[in-house]
C-alpha positions as YAML, in Angstrom:
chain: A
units: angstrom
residues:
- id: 1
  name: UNK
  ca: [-47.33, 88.71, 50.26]
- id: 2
  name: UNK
  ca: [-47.16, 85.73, 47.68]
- id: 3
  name: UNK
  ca: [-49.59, 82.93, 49.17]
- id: 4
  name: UNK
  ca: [-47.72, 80.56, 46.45]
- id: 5
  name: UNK
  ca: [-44.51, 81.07, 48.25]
- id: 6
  name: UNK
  ca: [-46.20, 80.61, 51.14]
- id: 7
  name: UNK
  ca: [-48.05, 77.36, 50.04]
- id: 8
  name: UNK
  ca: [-45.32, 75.83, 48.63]
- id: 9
  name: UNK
  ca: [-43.47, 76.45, 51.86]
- id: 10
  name: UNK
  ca: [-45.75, 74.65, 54.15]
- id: 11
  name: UNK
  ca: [-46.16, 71.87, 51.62]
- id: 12
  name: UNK
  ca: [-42.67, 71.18, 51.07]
- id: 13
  name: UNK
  ca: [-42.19, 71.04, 54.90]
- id: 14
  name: UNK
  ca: [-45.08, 69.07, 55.95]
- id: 15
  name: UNK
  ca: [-43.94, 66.32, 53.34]
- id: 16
  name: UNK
  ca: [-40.28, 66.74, 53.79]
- id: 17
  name: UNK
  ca: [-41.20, 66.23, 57.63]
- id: 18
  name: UNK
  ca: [-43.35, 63.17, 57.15]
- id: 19
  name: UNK
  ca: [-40.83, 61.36, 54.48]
- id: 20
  name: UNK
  ca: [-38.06, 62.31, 57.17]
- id: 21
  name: UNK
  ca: [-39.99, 60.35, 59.81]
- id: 22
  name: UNK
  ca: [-40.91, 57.29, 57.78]
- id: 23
  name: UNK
  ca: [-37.42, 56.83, 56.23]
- id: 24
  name: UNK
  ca: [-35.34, 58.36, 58.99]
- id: 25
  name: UNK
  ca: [-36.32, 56.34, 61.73]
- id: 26
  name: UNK
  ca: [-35.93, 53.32, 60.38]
- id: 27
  name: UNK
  ca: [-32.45, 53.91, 58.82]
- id: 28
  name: UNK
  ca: [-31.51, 55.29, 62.76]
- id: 29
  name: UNK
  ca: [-32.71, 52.77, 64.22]
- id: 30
  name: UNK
  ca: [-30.66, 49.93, 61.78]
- id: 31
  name: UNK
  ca: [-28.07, 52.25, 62.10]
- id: 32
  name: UNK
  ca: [-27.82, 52.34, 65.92]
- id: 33
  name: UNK
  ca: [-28.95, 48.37, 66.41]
- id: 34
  name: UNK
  ca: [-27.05, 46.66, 63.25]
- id: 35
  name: UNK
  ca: [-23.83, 44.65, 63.78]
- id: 36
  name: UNK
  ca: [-23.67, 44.40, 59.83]
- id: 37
  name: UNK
  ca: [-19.33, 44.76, 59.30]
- id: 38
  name: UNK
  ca: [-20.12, 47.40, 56.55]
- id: 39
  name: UNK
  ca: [-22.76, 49.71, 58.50]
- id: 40
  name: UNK
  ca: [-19.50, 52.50, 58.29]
- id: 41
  name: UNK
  ca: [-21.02, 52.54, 54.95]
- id: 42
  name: UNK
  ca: [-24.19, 53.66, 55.42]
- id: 43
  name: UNK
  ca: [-23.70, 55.97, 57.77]
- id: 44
  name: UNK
  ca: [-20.95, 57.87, 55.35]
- id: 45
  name: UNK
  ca: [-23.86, 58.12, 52.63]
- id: 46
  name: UNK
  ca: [-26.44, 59.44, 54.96]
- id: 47
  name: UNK
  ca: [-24.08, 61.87, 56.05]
- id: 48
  name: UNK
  ca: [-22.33, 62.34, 52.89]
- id: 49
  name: UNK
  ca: [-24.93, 66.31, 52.40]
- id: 50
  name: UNK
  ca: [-22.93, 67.02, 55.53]
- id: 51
  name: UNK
  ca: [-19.93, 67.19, 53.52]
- id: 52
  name: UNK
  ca: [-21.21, 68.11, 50.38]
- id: 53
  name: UNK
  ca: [-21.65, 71.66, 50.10]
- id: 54
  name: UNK
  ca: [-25.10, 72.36, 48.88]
- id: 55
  name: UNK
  ca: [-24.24, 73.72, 44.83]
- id: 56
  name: UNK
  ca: [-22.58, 70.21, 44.27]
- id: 57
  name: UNK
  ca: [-25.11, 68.04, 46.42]
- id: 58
  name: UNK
  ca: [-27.82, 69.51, 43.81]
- id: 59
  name: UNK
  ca: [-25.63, 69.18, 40.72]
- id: 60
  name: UNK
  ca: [-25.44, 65.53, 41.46]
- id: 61
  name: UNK
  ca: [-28.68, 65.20, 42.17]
- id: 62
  name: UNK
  ca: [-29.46, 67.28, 38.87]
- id: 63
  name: UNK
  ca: [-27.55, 64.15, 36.79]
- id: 64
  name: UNK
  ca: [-29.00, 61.35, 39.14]
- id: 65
  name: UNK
  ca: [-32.36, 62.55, 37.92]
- id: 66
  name: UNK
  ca: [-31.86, 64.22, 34.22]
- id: 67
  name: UNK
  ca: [-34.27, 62.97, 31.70]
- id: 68
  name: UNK
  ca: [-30.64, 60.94, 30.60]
- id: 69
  name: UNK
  ca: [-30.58, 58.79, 33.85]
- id: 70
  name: UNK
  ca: [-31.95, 55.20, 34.38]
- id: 71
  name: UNK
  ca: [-33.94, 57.42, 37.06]
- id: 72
  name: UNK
  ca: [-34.96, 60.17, 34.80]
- id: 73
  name: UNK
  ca: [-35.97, 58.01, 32.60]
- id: 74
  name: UNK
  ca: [-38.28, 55.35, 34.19]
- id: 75
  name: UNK
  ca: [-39.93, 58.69, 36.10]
- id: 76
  name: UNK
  ca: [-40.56, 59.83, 32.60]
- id: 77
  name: UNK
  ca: [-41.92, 56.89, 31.25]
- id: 78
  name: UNK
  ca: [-43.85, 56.11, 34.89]
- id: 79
  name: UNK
  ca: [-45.93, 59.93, 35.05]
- id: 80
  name: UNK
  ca: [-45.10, 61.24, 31.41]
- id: 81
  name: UNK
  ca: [-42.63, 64.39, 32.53]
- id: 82
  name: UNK
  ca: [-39.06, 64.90, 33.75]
- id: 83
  name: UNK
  ca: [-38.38, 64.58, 37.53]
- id: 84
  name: UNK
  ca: [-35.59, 68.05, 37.16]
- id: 85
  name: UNK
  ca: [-37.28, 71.03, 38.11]
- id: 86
  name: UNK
  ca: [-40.64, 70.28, 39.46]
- id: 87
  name: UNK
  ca: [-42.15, 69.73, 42.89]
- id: 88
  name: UNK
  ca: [-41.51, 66.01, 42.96]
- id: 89
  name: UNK
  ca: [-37.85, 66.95, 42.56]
- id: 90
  name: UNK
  ca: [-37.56, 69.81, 44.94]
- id: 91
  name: UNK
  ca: [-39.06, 67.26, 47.49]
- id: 92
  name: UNK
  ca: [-36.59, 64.37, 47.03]
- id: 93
  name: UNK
  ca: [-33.81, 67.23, 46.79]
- id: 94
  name: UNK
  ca: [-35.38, 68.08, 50.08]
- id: 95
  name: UNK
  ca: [-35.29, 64.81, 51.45]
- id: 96
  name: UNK
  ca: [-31.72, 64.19, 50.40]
- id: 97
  name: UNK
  ca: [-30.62, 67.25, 51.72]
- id: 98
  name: UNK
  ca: [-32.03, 66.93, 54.97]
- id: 99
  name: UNK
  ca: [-31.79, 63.66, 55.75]
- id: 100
  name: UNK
  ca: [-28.62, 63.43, 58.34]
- id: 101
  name: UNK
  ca: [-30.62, 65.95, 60.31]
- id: 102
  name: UNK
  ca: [-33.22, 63.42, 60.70]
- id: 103
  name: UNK
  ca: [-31.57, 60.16, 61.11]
- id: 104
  name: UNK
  ca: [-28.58, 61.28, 63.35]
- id: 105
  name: UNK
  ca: [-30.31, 62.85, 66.09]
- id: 106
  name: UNK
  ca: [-33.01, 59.64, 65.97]
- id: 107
  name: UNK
  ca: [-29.68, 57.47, 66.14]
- id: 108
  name: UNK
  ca: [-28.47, 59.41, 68.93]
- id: 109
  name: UNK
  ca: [-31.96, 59.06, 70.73]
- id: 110
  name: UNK
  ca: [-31.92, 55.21, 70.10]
- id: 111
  name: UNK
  ca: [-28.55, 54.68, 71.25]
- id: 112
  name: UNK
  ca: [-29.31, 56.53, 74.56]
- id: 113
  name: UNK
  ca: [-31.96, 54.09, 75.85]
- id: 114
  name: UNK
  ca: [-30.71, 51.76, 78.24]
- id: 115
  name: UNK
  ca: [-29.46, 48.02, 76.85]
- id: 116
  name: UNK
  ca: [-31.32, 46.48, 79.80]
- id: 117
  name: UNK
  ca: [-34.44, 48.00, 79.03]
- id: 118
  name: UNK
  ca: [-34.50, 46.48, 75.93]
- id: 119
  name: UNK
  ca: [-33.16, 43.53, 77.28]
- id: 120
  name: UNK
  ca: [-36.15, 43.42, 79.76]
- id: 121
  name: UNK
  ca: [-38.75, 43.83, 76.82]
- id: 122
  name: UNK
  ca: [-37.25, 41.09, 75.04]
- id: 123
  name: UNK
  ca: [-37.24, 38.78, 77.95]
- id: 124
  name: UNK
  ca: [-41.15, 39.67, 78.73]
- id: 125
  name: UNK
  ca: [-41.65, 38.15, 74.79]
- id: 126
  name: UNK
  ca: [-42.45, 41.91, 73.41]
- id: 127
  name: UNK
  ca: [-41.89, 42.16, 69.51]
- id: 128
  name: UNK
  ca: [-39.13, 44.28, 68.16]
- id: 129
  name: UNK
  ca: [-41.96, 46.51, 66.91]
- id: 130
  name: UNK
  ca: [-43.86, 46.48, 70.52]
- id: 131
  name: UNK
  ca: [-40.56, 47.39, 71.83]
- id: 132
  name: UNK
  ca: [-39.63, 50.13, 69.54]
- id: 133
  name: UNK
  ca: [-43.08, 51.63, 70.21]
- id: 134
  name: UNK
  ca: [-43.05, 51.10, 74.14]
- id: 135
  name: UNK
  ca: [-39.52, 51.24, 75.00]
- id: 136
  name: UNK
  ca: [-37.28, 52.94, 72.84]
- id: 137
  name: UNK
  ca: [-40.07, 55.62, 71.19]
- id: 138
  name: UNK
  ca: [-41.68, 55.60, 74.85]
- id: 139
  name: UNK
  ca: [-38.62, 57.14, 76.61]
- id: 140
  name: UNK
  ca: [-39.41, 60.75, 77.49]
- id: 141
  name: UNK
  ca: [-36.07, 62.32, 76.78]
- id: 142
  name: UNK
  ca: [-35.61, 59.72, 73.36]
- id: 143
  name: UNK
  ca: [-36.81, 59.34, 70.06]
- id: 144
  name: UNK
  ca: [-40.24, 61.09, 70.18]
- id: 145
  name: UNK
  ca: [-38.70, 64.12, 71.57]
- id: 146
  name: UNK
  ca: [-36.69, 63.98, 68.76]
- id: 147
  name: UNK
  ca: [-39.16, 63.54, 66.36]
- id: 148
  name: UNK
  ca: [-41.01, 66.45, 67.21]
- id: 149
  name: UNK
  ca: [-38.02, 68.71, 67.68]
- id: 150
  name: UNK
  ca: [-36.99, 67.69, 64.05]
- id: 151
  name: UNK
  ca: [-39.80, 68.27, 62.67]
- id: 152
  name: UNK
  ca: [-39.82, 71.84, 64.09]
- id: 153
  name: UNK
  ca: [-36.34, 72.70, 62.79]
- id: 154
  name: UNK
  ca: [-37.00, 71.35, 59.27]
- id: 155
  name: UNK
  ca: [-39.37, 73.70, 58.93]
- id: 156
  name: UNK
  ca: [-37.69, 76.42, 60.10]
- id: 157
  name: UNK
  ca: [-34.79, 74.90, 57.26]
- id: 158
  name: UNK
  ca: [-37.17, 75.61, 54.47]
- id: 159
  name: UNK
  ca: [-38.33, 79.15, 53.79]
- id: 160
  name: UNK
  ca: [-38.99, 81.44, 51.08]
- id: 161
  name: UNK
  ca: [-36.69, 84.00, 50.25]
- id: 162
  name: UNK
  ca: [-37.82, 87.40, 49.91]
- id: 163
  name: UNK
  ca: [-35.41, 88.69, 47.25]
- id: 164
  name: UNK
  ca: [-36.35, 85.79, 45.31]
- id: 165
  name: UNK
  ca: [-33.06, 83.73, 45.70]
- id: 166
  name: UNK
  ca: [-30.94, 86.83, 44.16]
- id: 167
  name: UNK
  ca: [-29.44, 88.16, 47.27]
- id: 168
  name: UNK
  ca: [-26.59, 86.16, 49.33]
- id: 169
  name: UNK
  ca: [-28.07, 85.61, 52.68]
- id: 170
  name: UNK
  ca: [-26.66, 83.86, 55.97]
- id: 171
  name: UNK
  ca: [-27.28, 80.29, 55.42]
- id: 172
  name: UNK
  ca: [-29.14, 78.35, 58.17]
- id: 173
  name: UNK
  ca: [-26.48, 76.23, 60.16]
- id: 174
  name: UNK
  ca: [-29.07, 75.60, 63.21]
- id: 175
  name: UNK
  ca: [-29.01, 71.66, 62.04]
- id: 176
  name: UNK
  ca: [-25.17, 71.32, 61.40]
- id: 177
  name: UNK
  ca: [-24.43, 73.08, 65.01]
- id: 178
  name: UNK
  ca: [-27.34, 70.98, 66.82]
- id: 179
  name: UNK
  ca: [-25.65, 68.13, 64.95]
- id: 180
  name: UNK
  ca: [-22.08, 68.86, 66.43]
- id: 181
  name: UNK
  ca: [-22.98, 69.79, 69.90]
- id: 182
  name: UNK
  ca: [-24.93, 66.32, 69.83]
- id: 183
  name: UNK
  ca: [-21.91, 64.21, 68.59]
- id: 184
  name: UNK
  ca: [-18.92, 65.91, 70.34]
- id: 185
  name: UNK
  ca: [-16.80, 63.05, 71.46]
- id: 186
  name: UNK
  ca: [-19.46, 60.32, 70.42]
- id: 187
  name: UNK
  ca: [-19.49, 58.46, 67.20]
- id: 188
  name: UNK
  ca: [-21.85, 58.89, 63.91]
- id: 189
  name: UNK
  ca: [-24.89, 57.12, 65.83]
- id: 190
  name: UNK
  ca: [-24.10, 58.56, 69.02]
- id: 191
  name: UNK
  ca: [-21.98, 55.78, 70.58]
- id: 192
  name: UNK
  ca: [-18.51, 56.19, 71.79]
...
C-alpha cells in the first residue's frame, strides 16, 4: 500500500473539508438571507461545477491559474513557483470542484429554520452572529447536521485510485443525487 497516496488523501480532505466550512457557510447563508436583485448570479457560479463536466471545469481552471494569468503570476511572484500542478492547486481545484456540495445543502439547512425564530432572536437584541450560532447552527435537524454530513461525503469524494488514474471507473455521483433529492421542487437555496 502507498502511505503517500494515502497521506495525500487525508490531507486533501481534511483541508478541502475545513475551506468548505469556512467559505461555504458563509456564501449559504448570504445566499439564503440576501435580497440583493442579482443573488441569481451567485448562485449560477457556485453551481456552475454542477454543469461543468469535470475535464472542462479543470481546463479552465488550468488557464485561470497558468504561470500566464494575472493569478499565475502574482502566485509566482508571492511563493516563487507556479500554482498548476502542485498541492496548492489540487486543493483550490478541490475546493472549486466541490463547492455546490457544500454551500447548497448549508443553504437548504438555513432556509429550513423557521422565520419566527429568527424573528424572536432579533427581537430579544441577539447579534446576527449570536443568532447564527444559537438559532440557525443550533437547530438539530439544520446546518450542523449538515456540516458534519458534508464533511463525511467529501471525503468519501476524494480517494486514490488504485490503477493510478489509467482505468475508467464509475464516477462518484453520491453528491449530485443527494443534491437533487434535496432540491426536487425547491429552488437553488432550497426555497420554493
Amino acid at each position: 500500500m502507498d502511505l503517500q497516496a494515502l497521506w495525500l488523501t487525508i490531507r486533501l480532505a481534511t483541508l478541502v473539508a475545513l475551506a468548505l466550512l469556512g467559505l461555504g457557510l458563509p456564501v449559504a447563508y448570504w445566499i439564503t438571507y440576501s435580497r440583493w436583485r442579482w443573488k441569481f448570479l451567485v448562485e449560477a457560479v457556485v453551481a456552475l461545477p454542477l454543469v461543468l463536466p469535470p475535464t472542462v471545469l479543470g481546463f479552465y481552471v488550468l488557464i485561470a491559474l497558468g504561470p500566464r494569468s494575472p493569478v499565475g503570476r502574482w502566485w509566482q511572484v508571492f511563493t516563487g513557483h507556479t500554482l498548476v500542478f502542485t498541492f496548492e492547486g489540487l486543493l483550490l481545484g478541490s475546493i472549486l470542484y466541490s463547492l455546490p456540495f457544500a454551500v447548497q445543502p448549508f443553504a437548504a439547512a438555513f432556509a429550513g429554520v423557521d422565520s419566527r425564530l429568527l424573528a424572536a432572536s432579533a427581537t430579544l437584541g441577539a447579534s446576527r452572529w449570536r443568532t447564527f450560532l444559537r438559532v440557525i447552527l443550533s437547530k438539530r435537524d439544520g446546518a450542523r447536521d449538515r456540516c458534519g454530513s458534508e464533511l463525511r461525503a467529501h471525503a468519501g469524494r476524494i480517494r486514490p485510485r488504485p490503477d493510478g488514474g489509467r482505468e475508467h471507473s464509475r464516477r462518484d455521483t453520491n453528491g449530485f443525487h443527494r443534491y437533487l433529492r434535496q432540491s426536487a421542487g425547491r429552488g437553488l437555496c432550497g426555497r420554493e
